[in-house]
N, C-alpha and C positions, 0 to 999 in steps of 0.2 A: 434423317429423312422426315419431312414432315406428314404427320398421322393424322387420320379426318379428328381426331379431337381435338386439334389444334387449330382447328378451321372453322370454329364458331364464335370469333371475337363477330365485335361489332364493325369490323373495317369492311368498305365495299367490297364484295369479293366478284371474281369473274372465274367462269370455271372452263377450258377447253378439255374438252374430251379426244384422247387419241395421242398417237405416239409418230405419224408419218409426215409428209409434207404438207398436206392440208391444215392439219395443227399446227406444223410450225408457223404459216402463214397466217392465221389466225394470230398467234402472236408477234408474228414480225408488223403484222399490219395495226395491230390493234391502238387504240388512242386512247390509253387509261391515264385518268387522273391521279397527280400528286397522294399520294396515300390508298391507293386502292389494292387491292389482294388479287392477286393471277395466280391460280391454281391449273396445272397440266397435270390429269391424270391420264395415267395409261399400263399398259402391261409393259414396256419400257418409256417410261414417260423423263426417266433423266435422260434417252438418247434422242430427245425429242429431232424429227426431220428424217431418223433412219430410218424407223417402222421397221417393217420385213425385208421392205424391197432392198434397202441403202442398210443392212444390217452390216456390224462389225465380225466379219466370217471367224470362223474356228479356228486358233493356231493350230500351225505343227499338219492340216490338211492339205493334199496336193490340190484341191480343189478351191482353195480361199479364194483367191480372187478370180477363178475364170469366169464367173458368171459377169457380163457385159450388160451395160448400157443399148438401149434398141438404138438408140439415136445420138446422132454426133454429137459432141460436148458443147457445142455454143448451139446447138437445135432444144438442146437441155434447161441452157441458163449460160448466156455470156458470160456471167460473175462468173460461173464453175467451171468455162475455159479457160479464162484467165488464171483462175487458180490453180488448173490444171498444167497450163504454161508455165507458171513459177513457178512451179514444184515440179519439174519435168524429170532432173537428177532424182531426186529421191525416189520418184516414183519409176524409174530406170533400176537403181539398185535394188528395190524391192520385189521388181519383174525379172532380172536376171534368172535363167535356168529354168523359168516354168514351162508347162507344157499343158495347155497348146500355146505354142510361141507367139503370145501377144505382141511382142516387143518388135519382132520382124513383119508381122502384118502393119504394124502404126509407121514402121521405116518410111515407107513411101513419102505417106502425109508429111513426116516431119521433116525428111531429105526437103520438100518444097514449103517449109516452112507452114505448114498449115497441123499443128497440134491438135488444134481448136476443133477439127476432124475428125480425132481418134473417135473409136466409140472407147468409152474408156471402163474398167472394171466399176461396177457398181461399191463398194465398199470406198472406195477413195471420193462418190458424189458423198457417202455418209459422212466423210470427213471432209468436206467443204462446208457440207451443213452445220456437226459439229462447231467450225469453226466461227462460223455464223452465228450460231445458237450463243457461243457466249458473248458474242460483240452484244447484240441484240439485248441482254439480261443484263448484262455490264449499264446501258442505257437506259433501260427501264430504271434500274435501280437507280442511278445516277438523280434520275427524276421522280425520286420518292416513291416509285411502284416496286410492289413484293412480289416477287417471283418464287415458286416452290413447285417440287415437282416430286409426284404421288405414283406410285409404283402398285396400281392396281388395277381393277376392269369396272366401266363405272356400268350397271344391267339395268337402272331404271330411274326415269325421270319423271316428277309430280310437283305441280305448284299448291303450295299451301300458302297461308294466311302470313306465314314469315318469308315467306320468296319461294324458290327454286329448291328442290329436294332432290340431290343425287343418290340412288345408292347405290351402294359399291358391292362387287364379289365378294370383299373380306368381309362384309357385314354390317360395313360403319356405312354412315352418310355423310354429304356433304352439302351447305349452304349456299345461294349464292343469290344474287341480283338477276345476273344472265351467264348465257349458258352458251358457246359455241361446240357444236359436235360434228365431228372430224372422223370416224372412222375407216375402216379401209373396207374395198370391197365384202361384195358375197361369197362365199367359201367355193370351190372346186366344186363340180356336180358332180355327185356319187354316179360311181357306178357300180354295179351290182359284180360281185367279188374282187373292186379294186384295191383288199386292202387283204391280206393274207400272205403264204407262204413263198406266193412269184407274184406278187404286186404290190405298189405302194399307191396310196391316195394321195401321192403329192412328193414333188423331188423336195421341196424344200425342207428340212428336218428327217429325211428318210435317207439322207445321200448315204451312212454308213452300212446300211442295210444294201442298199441299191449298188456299193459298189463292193460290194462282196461279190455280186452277181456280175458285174460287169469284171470284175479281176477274174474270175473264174474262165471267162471266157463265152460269156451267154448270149445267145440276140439281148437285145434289148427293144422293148418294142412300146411305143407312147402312142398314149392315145391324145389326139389333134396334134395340130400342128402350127401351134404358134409359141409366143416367144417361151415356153416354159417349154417345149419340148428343145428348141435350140439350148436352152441350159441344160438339158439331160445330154445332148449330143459331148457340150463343154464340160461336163460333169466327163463322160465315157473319155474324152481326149487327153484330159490332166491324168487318170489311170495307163490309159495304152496308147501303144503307138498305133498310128491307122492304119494298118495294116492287118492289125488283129482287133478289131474295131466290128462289130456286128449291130447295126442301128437300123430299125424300122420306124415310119412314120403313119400315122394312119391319120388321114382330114379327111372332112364331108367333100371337099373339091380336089384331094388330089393333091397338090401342090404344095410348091414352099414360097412362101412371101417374099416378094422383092426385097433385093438388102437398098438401103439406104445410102446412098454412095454419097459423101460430100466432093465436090468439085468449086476448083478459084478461078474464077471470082465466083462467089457466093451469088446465085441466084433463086427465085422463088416465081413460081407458075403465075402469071394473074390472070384471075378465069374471069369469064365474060357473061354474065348470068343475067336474064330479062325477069322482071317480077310479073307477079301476077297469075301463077300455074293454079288452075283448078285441080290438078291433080302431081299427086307423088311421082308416077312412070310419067307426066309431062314434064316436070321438073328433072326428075332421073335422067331422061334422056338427051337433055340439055347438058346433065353434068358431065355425062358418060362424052357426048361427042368435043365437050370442053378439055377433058381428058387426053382423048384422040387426037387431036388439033398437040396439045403440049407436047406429046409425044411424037409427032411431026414434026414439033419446033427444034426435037433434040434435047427436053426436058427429061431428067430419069426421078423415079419415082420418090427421092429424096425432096427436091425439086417441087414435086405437085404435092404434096404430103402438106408441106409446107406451107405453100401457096394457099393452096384450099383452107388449113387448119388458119392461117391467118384472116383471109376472106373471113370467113364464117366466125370469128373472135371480134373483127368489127362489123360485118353485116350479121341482123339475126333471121335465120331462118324463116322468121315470119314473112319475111319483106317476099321471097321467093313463092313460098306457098301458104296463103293466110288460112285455110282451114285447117282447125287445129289435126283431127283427126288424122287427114291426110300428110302432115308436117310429121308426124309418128312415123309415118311407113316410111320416112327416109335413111335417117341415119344407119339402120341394120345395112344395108346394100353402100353406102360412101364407107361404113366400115370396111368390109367386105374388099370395096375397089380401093378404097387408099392405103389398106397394112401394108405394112412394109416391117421392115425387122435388123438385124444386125448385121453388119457387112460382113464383118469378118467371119461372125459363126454361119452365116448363109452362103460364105461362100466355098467357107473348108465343106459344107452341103452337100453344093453341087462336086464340089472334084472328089467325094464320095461316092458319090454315088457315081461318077463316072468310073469309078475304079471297083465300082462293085461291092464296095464294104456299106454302103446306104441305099437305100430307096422310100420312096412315099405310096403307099397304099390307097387309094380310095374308097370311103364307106364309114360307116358307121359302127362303133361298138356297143354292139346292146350287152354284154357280159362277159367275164372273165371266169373261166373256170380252174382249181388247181389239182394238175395232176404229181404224184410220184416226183416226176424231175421235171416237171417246169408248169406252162400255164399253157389253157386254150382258150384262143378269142374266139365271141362270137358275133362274126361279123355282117353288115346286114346293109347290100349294095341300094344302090339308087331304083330298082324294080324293087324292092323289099326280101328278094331273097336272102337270106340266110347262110350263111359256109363257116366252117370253123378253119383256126388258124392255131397251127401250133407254134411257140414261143419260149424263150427263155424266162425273161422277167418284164413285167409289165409297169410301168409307172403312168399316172393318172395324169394328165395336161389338158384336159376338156376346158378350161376354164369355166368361169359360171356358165350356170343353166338352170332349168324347170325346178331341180329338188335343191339346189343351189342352199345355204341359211346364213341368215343375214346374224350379224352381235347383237350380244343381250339387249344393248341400249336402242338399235335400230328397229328390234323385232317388238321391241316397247312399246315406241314410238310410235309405230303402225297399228298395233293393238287401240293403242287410242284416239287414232284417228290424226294425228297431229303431223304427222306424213303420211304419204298412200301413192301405192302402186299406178301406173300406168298401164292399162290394160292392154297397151298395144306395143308397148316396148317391152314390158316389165320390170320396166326400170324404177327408181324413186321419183316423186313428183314432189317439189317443196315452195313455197313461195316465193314474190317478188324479194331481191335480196335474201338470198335463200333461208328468210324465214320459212316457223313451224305456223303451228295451230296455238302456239304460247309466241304474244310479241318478243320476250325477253329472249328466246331461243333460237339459234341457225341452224341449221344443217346442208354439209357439204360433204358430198365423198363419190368415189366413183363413179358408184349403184346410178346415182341423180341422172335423169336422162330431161328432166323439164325443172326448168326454174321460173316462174311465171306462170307464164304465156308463152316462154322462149323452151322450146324442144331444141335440146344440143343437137347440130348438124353430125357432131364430129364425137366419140366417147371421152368420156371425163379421164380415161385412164393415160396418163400425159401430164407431169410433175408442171408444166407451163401454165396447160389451160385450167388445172385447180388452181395455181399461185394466182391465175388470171378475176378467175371468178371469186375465188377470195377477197382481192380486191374491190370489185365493183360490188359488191355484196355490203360497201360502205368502210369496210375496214376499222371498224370500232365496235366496240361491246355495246350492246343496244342495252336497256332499260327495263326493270318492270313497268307497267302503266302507272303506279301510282309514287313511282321515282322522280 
């Protein structure tokens, strides 16, 4: 493995920061010259493309692969249908026997010939990428580019009079010309006791804990309701059969997210939008009744997800509503109307809760208390009233929020000015081509809610639309000034 002391010759070097698919696109796109040095560091930076989401699961767990994909395998990345087509066997005898019976939900699709539909277990897109990753390094190499991959966390970046100065967790530093940085979102929002004796601050890395309490027999009760709660539902299904299944959902609205249904022939919304809106709710209401109209057409929310997420990848938001301010109040609310989520976990959901073993709560969790044998919520409706809820075990699914914290390198970065907050999203704000405040530097990741002048209509959270803006972001390691 190569060590940052090994990273101060004199060869060009380029440093991506991060381990997920933003990084990877950073080097699949990148245009390094004959003899130049690429450096990926990350906290898994050999698995580069898996990150957390596309991670390689736990042997020997009933749970390894049930955590799904939100969206159909060719809404993902054509390549990773197709891949998912030719490896259909293998990926058949390695689904035999599990539960929840994945293999019988995807039947339909593939009885009509449409694979490319499943939503398929997220660890098998890790091994697409995988697979990617070494064509990709095989080529570079090929064409005289070094490739090496740094298994640490990089917490702080500074340009000195030699270039670019990383440093890293372990203590070392690293050199570079330019710099692309890639991290993954902001952390889960705390909530006040979600991490003790009947809670966890997050399904991912707590499932053995979490399903102690689901074997036991406990409710189980998350807080919101999106795609991270459908994983504790898939986490609950691989342990027990539904019948002895005790699952609570609690969301600000009540509800669970339309599932994403693929349908053949493949179709996609196209919304009909006038420029020009002085305002956000003038624009909004346009989209909203553009919405209404699809859904008259016979379009299901696969369909407009799509549609929309496309529009808005070649039109930029600006064209609809030119003030910048008012272009901010949008995207929270198209969130909001276009989620959608998993078919298959959404729809084992509803015949849940139709049988009584699930439901959705509406309101707010403002704390978690723990008692003797389990947890009290404290719950707090739409008047601001207040009630408690008694519980088995709680796990955290709020996704970001207010006390949210971003990685050592992001929180860096802001300190110095060299990215900054958007006061009305709260999202990251980063330059044309998602330069920094340093020309040498990019920055791409979730958080980014503005790049420019251009406020994303749609959230960055979408393996498509970072590979997307990866790209137009120029696709090549930029330069210091005096390069």
């Amino acid at each position: 493995m190569t060590q940052p002391s090994d990273l101060a010759a004199d060869a060009p070097t380029h440093v991506i920061v991060g381990d997920g698919i933003t990084a990877f696109a950073f080097l699949e796109t990148g245009r390094f010259a004959p003899g130049e040095r690429v450096v990926v560091v990350g906290r898994q930076a050999t698995q580069l493309g898996r990150g957390a989401a596309y991670a390689t699961g736990e042997a020997g767990t009933p749970w390894r692969y049930a955590y799904l994909l939100n969206s159909p395998a060719d809404d993902i990345d054509p390549a990773f249908a197709r891949w998912l087509s030719q490896n259909w066997d293998r990926i058949v005898d390695r689904m035999q026997g599990r539960s929840p019976d994945w293999l019988s939900m995807a039947a339909p699709l593939v009885a009509a010939g449409d694979t490319y539909g499943v939503n398929a277990p997220r660890e098998f897109y890790g091994d697409f990428m995988a697979e990617r990753l070494e064509e990709i390094v095989h080529r570079l190499q090929k064409t005289g580019v070094s490739v090496s991959f740094l298994t640490d966390e990089a917490v702080s970046l500074k340009q000195s009079q030699d270039g670019l100065l990383i440093g890293l967790a372990s203590g070392g530093t690293l050199r570079a010309r330019s710099v692309d940085v890639a991290p993954g979102g902001p952390s889960t929002m705390r909530i006040d006791g979600d991490d003790g004796p009947f809670a966890a601050p997050s399904v991912f890395g707590h499932e053995h804990r979490i399903a102690r309490h689901i074997e036991a027999g406990e409710e189980i009760f998350c807080i919101g309701g999106n795609a991270a709660m459908l994983d504790v539902l898939r986490l609950c299904q691989s342990l027990l059969a539904d019948d002895d299944i005790r699952f609570v959902a609690c969301a600000p609205d009540g509800e669970v997210p339309p599932p994403l249904v693929p349908r053949l022939p493949r179709r996609m919304t196209q919304p009909r939008l006038t420029t020009g809106h002085a305002t956000a709710d003038s624009f909004l209401a346009e989209v909203g009744a553009e919405i209404d109209r699809a859904r008259a057409d016979g379009d299901e929310m696969r369909e407009i997800r799509a549609g929309f997420r496309a529009h808005f990848l070649d039109t930029p938001l600006s064209v609809y509503v030119p003030d910048l301010n008012e272009a901010r109040r949008v995207p929270g609310t198209l969130r909001l109307w276009l989620r959608g989520g998993t078919r298959d976990t959404i729809q084992d959901m509803h015949r849940l809760i139709g049988a009584g073993r699930a439901r959705v709560m509406q309101g707010l969790v403002a704390g978690v208390e723990h008692g003797p044998d389990g947890a009290v919520v404290r719950l707090v409706d739409a008047t601001g009233t207040e009630t408690l809820y008694q519980t088995g075990f709680v796990v955290n699914c709020a996704g970001a929020g207010p006390n949210s914290r971003f990685d050592p390198l992001t929180a860096d970065l802001l300190r110095q000015g060299l990215i900054d907050l958007c006061p009305v999203t709260r999202g990251l704000r980063v330059g044309e081509a998602c330069r920094t405040g340093l020309a040498a530097v990019r920055y791409l990741s979730p958080s980014v809610t503005q790049i420019g002048d251009d406020v994303m209509a749609m959230p960055l959270y979408d393996a498509h639309m970072l590979r997307a803006y990866v790209d137009r972001s120029g696709g090549r390691a930029l330069t210091t000034p005096d390069d």
